[in-house]
Steps between C-alpha positions, in 0.01 A plus 500: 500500500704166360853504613730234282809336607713315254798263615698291327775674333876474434791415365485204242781369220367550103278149485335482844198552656314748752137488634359825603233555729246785574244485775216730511372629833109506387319197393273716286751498272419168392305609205745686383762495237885501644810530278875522538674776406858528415753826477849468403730810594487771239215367320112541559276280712397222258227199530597120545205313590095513699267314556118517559249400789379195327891447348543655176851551438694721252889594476737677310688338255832535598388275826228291321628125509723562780325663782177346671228729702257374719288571802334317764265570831663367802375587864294741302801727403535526081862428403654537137834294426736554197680204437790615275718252340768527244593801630721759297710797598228723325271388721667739800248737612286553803167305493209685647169324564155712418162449523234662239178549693275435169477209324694434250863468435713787364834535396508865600648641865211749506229301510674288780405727880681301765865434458737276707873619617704299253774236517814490297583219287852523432597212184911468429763268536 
């Protein structure tokens, strides 16, 4: 079982920046893909960005040029960031971390088994 706790979320003026954070309680999921997941209210859970074991990245376009994933290995725990800059007010949603247990990224939720609790980014003036 890989439980996933994100952190980093808030309230931020049209412009700024967040970084988001998602630790994963099982190192075997170093091998693994791990993606960000966003859902705004009213509208269906939608894909922003993953990343691969050995660091392949992919993103949606609406983020693509303004938000950075990346992972790293420290004290043996795997931990994905989202660095999100130029942030809009359509970028308000909750951001959910997953992991996909096959290689391989995916833009789909179903393929993704092991979800995190979510954090709300909140973008307005």
């Amino acid at each position: 079982q890989v439980q996933l706790v994100e952190s980093g979320g808030g309230l931020v003026q049209p412009g700024g920046s967040l970084r988001l954070s998602c630790v994963a309680s099982a190192p075997t999921v170093g091998s693994w893909p791990m993606a960000w997941f966003r859902q705004a209210p009213g509208r269906e859970r939608e894909f922003v960005a993953a990343i691969t074991g050995s660091g392949a990245m992919s993103y949606s376009d609406p983020v693509k040029g303004r938000f950075t994933i990346s992972r790293d290995n420290a004290n043996n725990r795997q931990t994905v960031y989202l660095q999100m800059n130029s942030l809009r007010p359509e970028d308000t949603a909750v951001y959910s971390c997953a992991v996909k247990p096959t290689v391989g990224i995916s833009r789909f939720t179903s393929m993704y088994t092991y979800w995190g609790q979510g954090t709300q980014v909140t973008v307005s003036s």
